[in-house]
N, C-alpha and C positions, 0 to 999 in steps of 0.2 A: 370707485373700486379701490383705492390706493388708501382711502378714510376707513374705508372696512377692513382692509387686511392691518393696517395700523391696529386698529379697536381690537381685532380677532389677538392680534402680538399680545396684548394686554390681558385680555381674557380668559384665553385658550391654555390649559396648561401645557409647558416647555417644561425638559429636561435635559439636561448636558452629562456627559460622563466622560472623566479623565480616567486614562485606567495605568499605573504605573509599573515599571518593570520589576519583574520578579523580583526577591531577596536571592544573592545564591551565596549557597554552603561552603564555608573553608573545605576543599579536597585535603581531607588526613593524609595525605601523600607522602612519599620518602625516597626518591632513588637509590638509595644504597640498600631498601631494604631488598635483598636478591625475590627472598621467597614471593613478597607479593608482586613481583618484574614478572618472575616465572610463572605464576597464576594468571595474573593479568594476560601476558602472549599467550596461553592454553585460550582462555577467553576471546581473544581479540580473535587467535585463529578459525575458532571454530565457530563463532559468531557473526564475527565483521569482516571478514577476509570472505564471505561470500558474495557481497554486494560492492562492498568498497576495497581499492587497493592501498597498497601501502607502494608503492612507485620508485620510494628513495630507499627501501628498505631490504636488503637480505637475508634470507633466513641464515647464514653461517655469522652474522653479526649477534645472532641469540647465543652462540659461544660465550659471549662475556659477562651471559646470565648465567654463566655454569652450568650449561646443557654440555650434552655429549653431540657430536656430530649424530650419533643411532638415536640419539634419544629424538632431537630435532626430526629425523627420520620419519622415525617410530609414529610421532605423536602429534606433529606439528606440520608435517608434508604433504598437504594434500592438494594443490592444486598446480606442484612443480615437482620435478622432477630429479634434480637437484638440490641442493644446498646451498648451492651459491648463485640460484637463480633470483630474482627481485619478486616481492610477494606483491605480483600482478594475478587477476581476477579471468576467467574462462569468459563470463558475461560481457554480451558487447553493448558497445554504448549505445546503437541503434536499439536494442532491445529493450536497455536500463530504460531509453528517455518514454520507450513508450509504457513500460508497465508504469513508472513511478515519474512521470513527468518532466524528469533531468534526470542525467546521469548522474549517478553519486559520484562526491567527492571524494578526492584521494586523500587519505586519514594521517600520511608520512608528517607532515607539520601541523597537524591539525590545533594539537593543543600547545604551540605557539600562536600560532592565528586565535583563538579561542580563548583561552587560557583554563589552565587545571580546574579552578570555580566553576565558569558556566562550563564544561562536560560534565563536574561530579554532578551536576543539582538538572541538568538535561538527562542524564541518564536516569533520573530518578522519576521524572516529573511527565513521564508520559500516563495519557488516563484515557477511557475510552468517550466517541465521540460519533455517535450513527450518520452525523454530517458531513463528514470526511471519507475522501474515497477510498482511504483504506481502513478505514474505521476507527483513525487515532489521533490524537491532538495532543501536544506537549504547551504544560505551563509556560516554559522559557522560550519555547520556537513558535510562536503561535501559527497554528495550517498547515506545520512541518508535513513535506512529502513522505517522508519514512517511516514505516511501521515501527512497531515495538517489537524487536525480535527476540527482547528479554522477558516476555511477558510471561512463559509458562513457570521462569524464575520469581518473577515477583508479585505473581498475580496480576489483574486486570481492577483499575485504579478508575475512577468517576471523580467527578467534580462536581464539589459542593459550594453553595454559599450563605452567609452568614453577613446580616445587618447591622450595623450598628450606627449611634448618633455621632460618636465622635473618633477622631483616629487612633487617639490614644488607647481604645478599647479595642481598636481592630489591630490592632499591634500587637498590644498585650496577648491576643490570643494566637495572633500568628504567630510570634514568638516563641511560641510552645509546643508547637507544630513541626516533626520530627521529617516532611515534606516541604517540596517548593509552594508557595502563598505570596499573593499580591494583593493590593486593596487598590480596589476603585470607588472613586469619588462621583457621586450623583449631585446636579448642583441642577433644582427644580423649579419652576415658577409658576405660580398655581395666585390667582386674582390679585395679581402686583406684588407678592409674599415670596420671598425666594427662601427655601430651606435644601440642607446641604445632608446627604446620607453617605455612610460610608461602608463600600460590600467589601468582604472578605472571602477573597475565591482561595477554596483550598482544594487536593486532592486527597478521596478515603479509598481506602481496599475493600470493594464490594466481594471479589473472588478472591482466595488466597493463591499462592503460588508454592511452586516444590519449595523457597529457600523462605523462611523469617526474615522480619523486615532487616534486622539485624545483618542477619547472614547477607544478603542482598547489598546494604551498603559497601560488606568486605571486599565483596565481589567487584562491585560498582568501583573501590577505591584500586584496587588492584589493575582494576582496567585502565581509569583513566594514570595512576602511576606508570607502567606502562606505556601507555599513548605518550605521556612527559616523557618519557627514559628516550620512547624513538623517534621522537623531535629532535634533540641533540643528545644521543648517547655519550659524547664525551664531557657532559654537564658535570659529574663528580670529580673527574680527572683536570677537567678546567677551574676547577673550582678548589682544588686543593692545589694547583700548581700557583695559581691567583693568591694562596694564603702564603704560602711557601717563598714568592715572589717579595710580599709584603713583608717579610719577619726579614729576610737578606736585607730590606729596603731599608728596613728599622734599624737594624744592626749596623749597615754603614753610615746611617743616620750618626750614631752614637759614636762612632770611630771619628767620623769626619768632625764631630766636637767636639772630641777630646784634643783630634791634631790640632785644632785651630786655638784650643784654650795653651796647646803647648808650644805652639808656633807665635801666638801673640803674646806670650805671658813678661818676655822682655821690655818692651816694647814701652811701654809706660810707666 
């Protein structure tokens, strides 16, 4: 028995497939720019603030986005009652875990934990999938629990693939490809002969959505801008106190060598 499953090894054709992780997209990101912070929170609010909370976060800290207290109000208040309440979620966790199998994650540090990259190229890269229970699969999250709740924005996205002999060709084209793309490697053995194929999984727009692919990214950059700003909103203000620190540092650099050139200049 042991001679024939050997012989069948040898015979039989085998294939292996390595599949590696996505490319993801520089996030065009900027925290100073106000206007895409304030787009972004219009987004996040009305979006992700249904499912997931923001825990560390409250809504009167959108002040420093140059909102109005009424305008926050107004436009951005909907499941507190205040302003200076913490942007917590109505849904409770017994209920999350049972529609969507785990409670969703609280989004406050998210993209610390994550970083700006994989959210811009996650956010982009979900595609539809009849095998999933909620009928969605994301290139970067493979099995992800979470629907796509941008979808009526960017249309409803399918996954293609695409053969090639060697990688440099499956490159070349992902490359070009304005979505998230990964290439897996086939590595086959067929009557002792091992030959090596390389797929190229991309996602296309079978349905369009209200926003062009274009306009979608904006949106998409806005959000996860945003999402960075309220992981540490005092990233700008750290960051220029950090330069401001440096130039004092420089300057007593430059004193402290001039004292020493005229403190030692007798001397020898």
């Amino acid at each position: 028995m042991k001679k024939f499953a050997a012989v069948l090894a040898f015979v039989a054709p085998l294939a292996f497939a390595a599949e590696e992780s996505v490319r993801l997209d520089d996030a065009p990101i900027d925290p100073r720019d106000v206007a895409s912070l304030q787009s972004g929170a219009r987004t996040f609010v009305n979006y992700c603030l249904n499912c997931h909370s923001a825990g560390m976060m409250r809504y009167n800290k959108l002040l420093d986005l140059g909102l109005t207290e009424q305008q926050i109000k107004d436009n951005l208040l909907f499941s507190a009652d205040k302003v200076g309440e913490l942007m917590n979620v109505s849904m409770a966790k017994k209920d999350a875990k049972e529609w969507f199998g785990a409670p969703p994650p609280d989004l406050s540090v998210i993209a610390r934990a994550r970083g700006a990259d994989w959210l811009y190229t996650y956010l982009r890269s979900f595609y539809r999938d009849p095998e999933s229970a909620t009928g969605w699969n994301n290139m970067v999250y493979d099995r992800v629990g979470m629907p796509h709740v941008l979808w009526t924005l960017s249309g409803q996205q399918v996954q293609v693939e695409q053969e090639f002999k060697s990688r440099e060709q499956a490159e070349a084209v992902g490359r070009r490809q304005r979505s998230a793309w990964k290439i897996e490697n086939v590595i086959s053995t067929d009557g002792g002969k091992t030959g090596e194929r390389y797929i190229l999984k991309m996602i296309r727009t079978q349905t369009p959505g209200l926003l062009s692919q274009i306009d979608y990214d904006i949106l998409v950059r806005d959000l996860v801008n945003y999402m960075t700003w309220m992981s540490e909103p005092s990233q700008v203000a750290r960051r220029q106190t950090g330069y401001a620190v440096l130039l004092v540092l420089l300057v007593l650099l430059v004193v402290s060598y001039l004292l020493y050139k005229e403190f030692w200049k007798d001397v020898h």
